[in-house]
C-alpha positions in Angstrom: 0.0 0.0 0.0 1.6 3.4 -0.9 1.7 6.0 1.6 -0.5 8.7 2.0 2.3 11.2 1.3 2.9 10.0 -1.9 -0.5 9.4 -3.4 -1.1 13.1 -2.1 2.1 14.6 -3.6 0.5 15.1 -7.3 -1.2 17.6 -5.7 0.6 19.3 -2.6 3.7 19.4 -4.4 2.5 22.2 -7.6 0.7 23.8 -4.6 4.0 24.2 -3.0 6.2 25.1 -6.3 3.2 28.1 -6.8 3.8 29.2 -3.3 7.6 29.3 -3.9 7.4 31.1 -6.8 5.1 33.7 -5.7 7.1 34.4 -2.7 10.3 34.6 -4.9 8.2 37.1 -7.8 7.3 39.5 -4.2 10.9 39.6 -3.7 11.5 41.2 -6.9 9.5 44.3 -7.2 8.8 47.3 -4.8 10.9 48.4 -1.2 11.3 45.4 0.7 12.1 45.5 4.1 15.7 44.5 5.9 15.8 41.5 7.6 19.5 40.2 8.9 18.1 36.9 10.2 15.9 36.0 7.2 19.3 36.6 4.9 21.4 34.4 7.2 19.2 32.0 7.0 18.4 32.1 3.5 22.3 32.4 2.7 23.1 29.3 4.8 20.6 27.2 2.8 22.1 28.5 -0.7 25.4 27.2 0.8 24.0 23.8 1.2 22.7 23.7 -2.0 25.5 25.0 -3.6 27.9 22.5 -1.9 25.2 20.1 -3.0 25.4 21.2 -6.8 29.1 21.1 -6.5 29.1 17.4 -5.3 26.7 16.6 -7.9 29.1 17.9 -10.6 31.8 15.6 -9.4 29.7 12.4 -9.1 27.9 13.4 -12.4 30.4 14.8 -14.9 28.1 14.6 -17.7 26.2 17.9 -16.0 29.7 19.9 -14.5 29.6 21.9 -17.4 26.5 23.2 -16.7 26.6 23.6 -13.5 29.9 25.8 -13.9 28.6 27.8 -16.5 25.3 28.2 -14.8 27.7 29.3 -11.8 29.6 31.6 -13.6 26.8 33.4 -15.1 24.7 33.6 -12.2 27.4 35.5 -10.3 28.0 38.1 -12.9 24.2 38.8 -12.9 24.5 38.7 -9.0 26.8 41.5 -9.1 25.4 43.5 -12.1 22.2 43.0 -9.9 23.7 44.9 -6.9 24.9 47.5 -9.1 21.1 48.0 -9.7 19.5 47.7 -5.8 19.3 50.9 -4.1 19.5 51.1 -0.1 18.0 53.5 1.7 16.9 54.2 5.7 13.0 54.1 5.7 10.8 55.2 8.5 13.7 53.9 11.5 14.3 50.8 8.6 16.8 49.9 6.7 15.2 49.0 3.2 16.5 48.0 -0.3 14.7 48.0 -4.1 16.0 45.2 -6.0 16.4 45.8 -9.9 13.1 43.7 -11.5 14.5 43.5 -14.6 17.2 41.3 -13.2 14.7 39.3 -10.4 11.8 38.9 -12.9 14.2 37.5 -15.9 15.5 34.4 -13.6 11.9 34.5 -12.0 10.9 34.0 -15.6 13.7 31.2 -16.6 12.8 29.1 -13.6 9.0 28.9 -14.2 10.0 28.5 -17.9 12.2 25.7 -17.5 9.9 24.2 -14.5 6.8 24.5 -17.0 8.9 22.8 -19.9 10.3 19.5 -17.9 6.7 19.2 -16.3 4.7 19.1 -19.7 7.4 17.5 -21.9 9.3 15.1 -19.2 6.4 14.6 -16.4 7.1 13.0 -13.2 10.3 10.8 -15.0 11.9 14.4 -15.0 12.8 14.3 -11.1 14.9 11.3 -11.5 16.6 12.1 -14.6 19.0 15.4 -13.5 19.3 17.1 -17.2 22.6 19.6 -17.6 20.3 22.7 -18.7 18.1 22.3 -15.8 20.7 21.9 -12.8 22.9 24.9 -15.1 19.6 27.0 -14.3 19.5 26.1 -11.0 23.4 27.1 -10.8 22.3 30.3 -12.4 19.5 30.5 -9.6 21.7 29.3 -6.7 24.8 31.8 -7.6 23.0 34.6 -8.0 21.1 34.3 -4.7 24.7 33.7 -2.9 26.4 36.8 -4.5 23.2 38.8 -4.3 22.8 37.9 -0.6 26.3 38.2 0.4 26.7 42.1 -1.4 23.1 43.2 -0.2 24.8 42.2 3.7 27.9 44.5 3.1 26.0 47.0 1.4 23.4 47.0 4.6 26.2 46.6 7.1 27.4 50.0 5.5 23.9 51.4 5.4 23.9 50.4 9.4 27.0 53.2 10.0 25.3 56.1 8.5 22.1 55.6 10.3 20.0 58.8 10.1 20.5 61.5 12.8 17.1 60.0 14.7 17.6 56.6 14.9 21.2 57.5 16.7 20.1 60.1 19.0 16.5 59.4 20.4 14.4 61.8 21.8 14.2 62.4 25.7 10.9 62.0 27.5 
């Protein structure tokens, strides 16, 4: 008898990739809020998964090119895409405006590629690791890291030149 997690996960599992998705879209436009714990945290996972990708490139040479090329070009746009974020104090907070040119483009590539192995490969695609896809997911991965890493240094700056209220509080 198969278990209830799997005979469910047809439908769970797309619920779940929409919910990812859409999170990762709201990242991408607008003033978004600061928050050091939520980037640690998020950076520490990317770590995994790189380190992850990396092994997977040794035990599966047929996809390190890929995955290094994917790696390569997700860090340029990581930097080109901190070139383009603008920080700024806010109300007591600091805040930063990623570029949604940059955010929606590899927004768009992921649900590209995620819509094309779903409809042409189905559930087979999972098992089968193809070199464009885990390249993508480099691209993804390396961004995110290099994107993560700059907005902390650029935030740890923005943290020395805190406006003239935050530093000196009014007396009661």
């Amino acid at each position: 008898m198969a278990s209830t997690i799997a005979t469910t996960a047809p439908y769970w599992v797309p619920a779940l990739s929409v919910l990812l998705v859409y999170r990762r879209i709201r990242r991408n436009f607008g003033v978004q809020r600061w928050r050091p714990v939520r980037a640690g945290i998020r950076l520490g996972i990317l770590a995994l998964v790189a380190v992850a990708l990396g092994a997977l490139a040794f035990v599966q040479p047929q996809v390190g090119m890929g995955l290094g090329l994917g790696a390569v070009i997700g860090a340029a746009l990581g930097v080109l895409g901190l070139k383009h974020t603008h920080v700024a104090w806010r109300d007591g907070l600091r805040t930063y405006t990623p570029n949604p040119w940059i955010g929606g483009a590899l927004t768009a590539l992921l649900i590209g590629r995620l819509a094309w192995r779903w409809t042409h490969e189905g559930v087979s695609a999972a098992q089968s690791p193809s070199a464009l896809t885990l390249g993508m997911a480099a691209v993804l991965i390396a961004y995110s890291l290099v994107y993560v890493i700059g907005l902390m240094l650029q935030m740890r700056k923005l943290a020395l030149q805190a406006p003239a209220d935050t530093q000196n509080p009014p007396e009661p």
